[in-house]
C-alpha positions in Angstrom: 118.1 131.4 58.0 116.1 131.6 54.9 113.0 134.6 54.4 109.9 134.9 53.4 110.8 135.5 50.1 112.8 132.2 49.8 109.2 130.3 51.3 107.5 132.6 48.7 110.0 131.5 45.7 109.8 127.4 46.7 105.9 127.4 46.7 105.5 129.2 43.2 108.3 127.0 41.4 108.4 124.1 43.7 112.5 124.2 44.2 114.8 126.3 46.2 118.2 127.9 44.8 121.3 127.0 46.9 122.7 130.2 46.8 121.7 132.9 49.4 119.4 135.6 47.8 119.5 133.7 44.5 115.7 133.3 45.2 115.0 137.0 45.3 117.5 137.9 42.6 116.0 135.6 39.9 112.6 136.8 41.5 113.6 140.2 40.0 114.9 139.3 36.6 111.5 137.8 36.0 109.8 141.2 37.7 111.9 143.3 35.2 110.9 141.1 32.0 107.4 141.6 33.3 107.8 145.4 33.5 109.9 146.6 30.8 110.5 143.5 28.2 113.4 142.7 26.2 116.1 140.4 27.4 116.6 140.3 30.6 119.1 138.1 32.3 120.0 136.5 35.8 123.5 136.4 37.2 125.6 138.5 34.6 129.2 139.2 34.5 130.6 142.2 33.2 134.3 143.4 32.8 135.2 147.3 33.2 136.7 149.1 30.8 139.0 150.8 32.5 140.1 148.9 35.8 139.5 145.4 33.9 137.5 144.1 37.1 135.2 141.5 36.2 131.7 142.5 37.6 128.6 140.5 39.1 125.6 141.5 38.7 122.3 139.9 39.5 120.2 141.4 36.8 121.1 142.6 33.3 118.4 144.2 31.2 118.6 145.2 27.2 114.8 146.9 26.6 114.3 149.8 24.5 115.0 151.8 27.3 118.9 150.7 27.2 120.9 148.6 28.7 120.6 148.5 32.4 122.5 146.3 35.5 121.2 145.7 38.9 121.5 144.8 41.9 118.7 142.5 44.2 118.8 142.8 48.0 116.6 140.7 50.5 116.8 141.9 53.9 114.3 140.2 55.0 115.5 138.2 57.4 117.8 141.1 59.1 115.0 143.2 59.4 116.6 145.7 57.9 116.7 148.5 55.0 118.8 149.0 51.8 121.3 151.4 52.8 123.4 154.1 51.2 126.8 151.7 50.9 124.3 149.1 48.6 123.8 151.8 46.2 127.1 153.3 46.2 128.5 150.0 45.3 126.3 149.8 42.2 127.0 153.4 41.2 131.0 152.9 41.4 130.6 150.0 39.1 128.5 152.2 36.0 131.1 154.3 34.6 133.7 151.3 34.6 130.8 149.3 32.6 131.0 151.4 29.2 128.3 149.8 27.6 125.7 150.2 30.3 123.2 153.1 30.4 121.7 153.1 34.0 121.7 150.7 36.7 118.2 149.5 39.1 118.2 148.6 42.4 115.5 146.0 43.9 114.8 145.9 47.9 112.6 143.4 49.7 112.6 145.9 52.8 112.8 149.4 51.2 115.5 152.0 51.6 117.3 154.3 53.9 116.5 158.2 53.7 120.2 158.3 52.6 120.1 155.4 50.0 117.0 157.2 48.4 119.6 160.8 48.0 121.7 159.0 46.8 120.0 157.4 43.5 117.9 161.0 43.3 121.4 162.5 42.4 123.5 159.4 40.9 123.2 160.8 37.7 125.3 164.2 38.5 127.5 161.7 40.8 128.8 158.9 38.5 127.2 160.0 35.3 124.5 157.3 35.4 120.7 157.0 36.5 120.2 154.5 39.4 116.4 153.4 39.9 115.0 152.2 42.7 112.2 149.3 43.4 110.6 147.9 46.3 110.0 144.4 45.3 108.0 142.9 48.4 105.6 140.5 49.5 101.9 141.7 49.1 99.9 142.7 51.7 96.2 143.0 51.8 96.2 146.8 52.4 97.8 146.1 48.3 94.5 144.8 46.9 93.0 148.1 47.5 95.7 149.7 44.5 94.0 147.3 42.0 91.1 146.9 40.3 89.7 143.2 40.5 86.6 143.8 38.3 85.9 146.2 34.8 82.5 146.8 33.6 82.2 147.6 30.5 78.6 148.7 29.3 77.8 150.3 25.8 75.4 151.0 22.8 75.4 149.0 19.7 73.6 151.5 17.4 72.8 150.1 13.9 70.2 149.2 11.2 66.7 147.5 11.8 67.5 145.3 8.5 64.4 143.5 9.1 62.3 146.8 8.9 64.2 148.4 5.9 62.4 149.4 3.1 63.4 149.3 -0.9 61.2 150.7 -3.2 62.6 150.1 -7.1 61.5 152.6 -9.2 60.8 151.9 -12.5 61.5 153.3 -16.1 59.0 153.6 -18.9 60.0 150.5 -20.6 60.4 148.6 -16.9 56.6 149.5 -16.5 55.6 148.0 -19.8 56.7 144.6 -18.8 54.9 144.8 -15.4 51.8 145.3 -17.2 52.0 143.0 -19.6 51.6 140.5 -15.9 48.2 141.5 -15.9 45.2 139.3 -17.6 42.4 140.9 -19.4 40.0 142.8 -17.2 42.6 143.0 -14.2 44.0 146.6 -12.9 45.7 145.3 -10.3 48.5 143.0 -9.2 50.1 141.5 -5.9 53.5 140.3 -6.5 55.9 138.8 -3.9 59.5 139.0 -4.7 62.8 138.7 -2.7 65.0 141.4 -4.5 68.5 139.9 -4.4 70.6 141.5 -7.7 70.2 143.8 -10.6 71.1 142.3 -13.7 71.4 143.7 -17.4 69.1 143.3 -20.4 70.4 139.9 -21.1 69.4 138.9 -17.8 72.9 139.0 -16.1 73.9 139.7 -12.8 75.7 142.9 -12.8 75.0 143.9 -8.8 74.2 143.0 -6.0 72.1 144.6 -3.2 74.6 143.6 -0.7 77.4 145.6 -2.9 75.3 149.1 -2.9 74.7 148.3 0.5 77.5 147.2 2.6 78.9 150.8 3.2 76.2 152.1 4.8 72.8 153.9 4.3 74.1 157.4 4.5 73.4 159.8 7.2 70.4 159.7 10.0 68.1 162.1 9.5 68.0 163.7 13.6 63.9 164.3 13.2 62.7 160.8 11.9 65.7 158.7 13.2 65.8 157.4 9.9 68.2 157.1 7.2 66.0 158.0 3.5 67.8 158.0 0.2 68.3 156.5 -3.0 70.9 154.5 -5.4 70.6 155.7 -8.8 71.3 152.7 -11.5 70.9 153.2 -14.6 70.3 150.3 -17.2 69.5 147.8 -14.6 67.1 145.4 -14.4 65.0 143.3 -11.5 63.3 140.1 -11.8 59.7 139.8 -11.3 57.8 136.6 -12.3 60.8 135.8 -14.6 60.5 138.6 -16.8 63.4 141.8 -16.2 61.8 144.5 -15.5 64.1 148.0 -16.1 64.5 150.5 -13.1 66.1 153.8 -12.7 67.3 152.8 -9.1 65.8 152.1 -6.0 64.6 154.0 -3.1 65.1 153.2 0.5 63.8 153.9 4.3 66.0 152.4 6.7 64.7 152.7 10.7 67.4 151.9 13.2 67.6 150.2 17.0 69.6 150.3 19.7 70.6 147.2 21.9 72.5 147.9 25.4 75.3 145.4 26.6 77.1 145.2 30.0 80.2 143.0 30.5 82.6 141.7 33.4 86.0 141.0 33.3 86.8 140.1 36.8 90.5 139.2 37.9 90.2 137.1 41.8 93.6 136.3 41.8 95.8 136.4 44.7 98.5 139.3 44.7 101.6 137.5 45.4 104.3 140.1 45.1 104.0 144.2 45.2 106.0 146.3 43.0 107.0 149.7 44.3 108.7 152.8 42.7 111.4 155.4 43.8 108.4 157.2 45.2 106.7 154.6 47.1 103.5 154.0 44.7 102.3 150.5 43.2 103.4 150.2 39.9 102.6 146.6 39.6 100.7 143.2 41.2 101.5 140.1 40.4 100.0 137.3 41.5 101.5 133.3 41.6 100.6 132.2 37.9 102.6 135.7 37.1 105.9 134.3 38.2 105.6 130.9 37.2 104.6 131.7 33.8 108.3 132.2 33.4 111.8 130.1 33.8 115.5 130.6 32.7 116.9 129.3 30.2 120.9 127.2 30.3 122.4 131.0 30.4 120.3 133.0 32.6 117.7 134.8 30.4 114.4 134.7 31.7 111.9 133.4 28.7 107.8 132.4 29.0 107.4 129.1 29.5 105.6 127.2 26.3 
């Protein structure tokens, strides 16, 4: 009699495993990848150290967290819990398995009140942490445990670069050359100029206004909103009208603006499968394209599909 979980497996993968509870074994290899990482393999055997018996188990996990082996239980189609025997089983095989530093135990259907004693205290019994997961078919009471859409609104604070204002200041010698501009009988002049570089007597570039500017304007000033200041630069030279004109630096006024943005990431997909801790709370949703993202390789480790 095959379970829901079998149904679930052949309609994210499109094939069912001959083997009874292979479906919800390899299920949990690809659950455990998903939580924890690492390598994480289906259907490993292990030999004891001390009573040489060679040992089954349905998933074997090397994370950062260790090396772990577990056991996968569907009860399903019995109606029926994990019971205390199931984890006893798996905690008479951890000190046999030298290498291995806990073991975790996966049920479609939950656990007896004493299954759930006897993991809380496996560690002072056989010397080894057992965890336990309800790894179950998702419900819609589920959907409730997850967020579906983030906002994200915020304030882009920055520079008004089309209202900044550079004032060069000039020296003596700088102000000399401007005059010379004028015509005879003229006090005044109107000059457009785009101010680009400073360059050196010889009429080199040796900066640029992007250079002096591309670490900021300095502090706002909290009464004005404004940042005001000035870049001392001494021996440099603009161009106006082709002739270089000496400065001591320039001065600057720099107003700022504030632009607002709002965002949505919004996840609709189906949960497919809930994943519970030892205490009964959600620790994890995944929906179809979260399973089938994955396969197994010729020797059981579950890898991302390319």
């Amino acid at each position: 009699m095959s379970s829901s979980i079998d149904k679930l497996f052949y309609e994210v993968f499109g094939y069912a495993p001959v083997k009874k509870g292979e479906a919800y074994e390899r299920i949990a290899a690809i659950v455990l990848h998903i939580l924890e990482g690492g390598d994480v393999k289906h259907d490993e055997r292990l030999r004891g150290a001390l009573s040489d018996t060679l040992y089954q188990m349905d998933v074997f996990s090397g994370s950062g967290a260790g090396l772990s082996v577990g056991e996968a239980k569907d009860y399903t189609a019995q109606g029926k819990k994990v019971g205390r025997g199931d984890i006893q089983k798996l905690g008479g095989a951890l000190p046999d398995i030298k290498e291995i530093d806990s073991g975790k135990f996966f049920s479609a259907t939950g656990y007896t009140l004493p299954a759930r004693k006897y993991a809380n205290i496996s560690k002072g019994i056989v010397g080894k942490p057992i965890e336990l997961y309800e790894l179950r078919p998702s419900i819609e009471l589920d959907e409730a445990n997850f967020i579906s859409t983030l906002v994200i609104e915020g304030i882009i604070h920055g520079p008004d670069r089309a209202n900044i204002e550079i004032t060069p200041h000039f020296t003596q010698k700088g102000k000399d050359v401007l005059r010379s501009l004028l015509k005879d009988g003229e006090n005044s002049l109107s000059y457009r100029t785009q101010l680009q570089g400073f360059y050196d007597g010889q009429g080199v570039e040796i900066l640029s206004l992007f250079e002096i500017t591309s670490n900021g304007y300095g502090d706002i000033h909290d009464e004005t909103g404004i940042s005001h200041g000035c870049y001392i630069l001494e021996g440099a030279h603009i161009k106006v009208n082709g002739l270089l004109a000496e400065i001591h630096g320039v001065e600057y006024k720099v107003p700022y603006k504030t632009d607002r943005f709002k965002t949505k990431i919004t996840d609709d997909r189906e949960l497919r499968l809930t994943v519970l801790n030892s205490e009964g709370c959600i620790i994890a949703g995944i929906p179809d394209d979260g399973l089938r993202a994955y396969e197994f390789d010729d020797h059981g480790f579950v890898k991302k599909k390319s």
